[in-house]
C-alpha positions as CSV (number, residue, x, y, z in Angstrom):
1,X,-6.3,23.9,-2.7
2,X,-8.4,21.9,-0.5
3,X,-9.5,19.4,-3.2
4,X,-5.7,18.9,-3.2
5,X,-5.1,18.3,0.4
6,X,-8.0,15.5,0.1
7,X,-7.1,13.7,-2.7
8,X,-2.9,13.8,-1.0
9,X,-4.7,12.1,2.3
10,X,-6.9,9.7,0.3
11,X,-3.6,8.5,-1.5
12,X,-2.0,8.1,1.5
13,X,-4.3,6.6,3.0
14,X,-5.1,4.1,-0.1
15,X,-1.8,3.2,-0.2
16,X,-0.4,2.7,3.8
17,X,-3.8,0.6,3.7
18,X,-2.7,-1.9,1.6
19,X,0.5,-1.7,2.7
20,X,-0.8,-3.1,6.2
21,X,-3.6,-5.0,4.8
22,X,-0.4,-7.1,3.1
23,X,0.9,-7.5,6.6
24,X,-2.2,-8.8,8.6
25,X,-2.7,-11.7,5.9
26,X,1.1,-12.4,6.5
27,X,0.5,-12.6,10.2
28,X,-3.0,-14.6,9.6
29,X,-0.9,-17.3,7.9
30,X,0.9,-17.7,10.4
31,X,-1.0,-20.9,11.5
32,X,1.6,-23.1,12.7
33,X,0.8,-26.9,12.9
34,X,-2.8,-26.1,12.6
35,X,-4.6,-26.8,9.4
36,X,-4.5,-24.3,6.5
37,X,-8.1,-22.9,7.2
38,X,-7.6,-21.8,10.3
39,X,-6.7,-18.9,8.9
40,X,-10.0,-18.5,8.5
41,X,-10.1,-18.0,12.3
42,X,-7.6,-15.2,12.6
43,X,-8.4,-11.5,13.3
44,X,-6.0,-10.6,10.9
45,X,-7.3,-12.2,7.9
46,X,-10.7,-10.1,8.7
47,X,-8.2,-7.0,9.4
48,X,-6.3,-7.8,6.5
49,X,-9.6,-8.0,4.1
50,X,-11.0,-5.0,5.4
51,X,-8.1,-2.6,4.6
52,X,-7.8,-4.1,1.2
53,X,-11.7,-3.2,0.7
54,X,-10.7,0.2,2.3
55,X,-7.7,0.8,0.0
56,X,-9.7,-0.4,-3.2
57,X,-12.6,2.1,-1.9
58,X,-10.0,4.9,-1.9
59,X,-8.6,4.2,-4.9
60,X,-12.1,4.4,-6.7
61,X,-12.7,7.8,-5.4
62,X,-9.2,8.7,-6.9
63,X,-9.9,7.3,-10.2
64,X,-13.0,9.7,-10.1
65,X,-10.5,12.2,-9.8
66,X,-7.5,12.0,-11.2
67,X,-6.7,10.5,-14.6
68,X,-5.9,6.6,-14.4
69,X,-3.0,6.8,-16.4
70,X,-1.7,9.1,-13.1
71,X,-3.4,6.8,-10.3
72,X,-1.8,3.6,-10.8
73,X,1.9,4.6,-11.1
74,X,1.3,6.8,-7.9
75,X,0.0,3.8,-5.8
76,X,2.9,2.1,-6.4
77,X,4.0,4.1,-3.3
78,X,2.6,1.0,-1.4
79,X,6.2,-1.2,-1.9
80,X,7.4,2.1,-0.1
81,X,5.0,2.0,2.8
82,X,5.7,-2.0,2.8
83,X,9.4,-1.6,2.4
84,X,8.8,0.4,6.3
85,X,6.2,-2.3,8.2
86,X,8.3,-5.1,6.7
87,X,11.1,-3.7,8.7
88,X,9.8,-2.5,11.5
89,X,7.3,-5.0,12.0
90,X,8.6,-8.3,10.6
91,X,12.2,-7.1,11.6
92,X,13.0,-8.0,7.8
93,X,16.9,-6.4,6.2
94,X,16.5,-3.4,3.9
95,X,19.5,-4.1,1.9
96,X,21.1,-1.1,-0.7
97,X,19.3,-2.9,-4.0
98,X,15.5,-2.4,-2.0
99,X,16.9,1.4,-1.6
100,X,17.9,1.8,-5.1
101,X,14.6,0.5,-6.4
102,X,11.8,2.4,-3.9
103,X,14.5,5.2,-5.0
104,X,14.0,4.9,-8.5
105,X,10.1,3.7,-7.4
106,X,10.0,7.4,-5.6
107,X,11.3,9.1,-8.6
108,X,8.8,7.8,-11.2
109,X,6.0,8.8,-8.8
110,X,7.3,12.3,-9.0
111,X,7.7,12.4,-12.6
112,X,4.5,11.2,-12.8
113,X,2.7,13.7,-10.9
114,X,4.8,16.6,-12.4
115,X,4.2,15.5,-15.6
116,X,0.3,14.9,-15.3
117,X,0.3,18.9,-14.1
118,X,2.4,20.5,-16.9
């Protein structure tokens, strides 16, 4: 039961990584009239590639885990996690057609895992 509970936080934690890895590089873009590589100078470019390293570190202990044919679909739940910072964060609309797909998104994830345990 425990390996379950560790591999459940490692996902979780692979995939709200990424999720706000995504957003620092969007905010390190943000460079106004400055040239292009001064993005290069932003905390959140270094934030941003950190938590990608993080994520992909996670997601190789998962692999070691759990079959890859189960891994990938299930950290698609990053669109999800994304779907939430892009909103709260970047004050971005969540319109019905983003609910219908990270409900559909949701619902291949479970089938998924359900289907890799039967």
């Amino acid at each position: 039961m425990s390996d379950v509970i560790i591999i459940i936080g490692v996902l979780l934690a692979e995939t709200i990584a990424a999720s706000f890895a995504s957003y620092f590089l969007k905010q390190s873009a943000n460079t106004g009239e400055k040239p292009k590589f001064f993005i290069l100078l932003s905390p959140f470019f270094y934030l941003g590639g950190f938590l990608y390293v993080f994520s992909a570190l996670c997601g190789i202990y998962l692999l070691q885990k759990l079959p890859y044919a189960v891994v990938l679909p299930i950290g698609s739940l990053t669109y999800v996690w994304t779907l939430f910072v892009s909103r709260i964060l970047l004050k971005e609309k969540i319109t019905k057609r983003k609910v219908l797909g990270m409900t559909t998104l949701i619902l291949g994830v479970v089938l998924v895992g359900v289907g890799s345990t039967l």
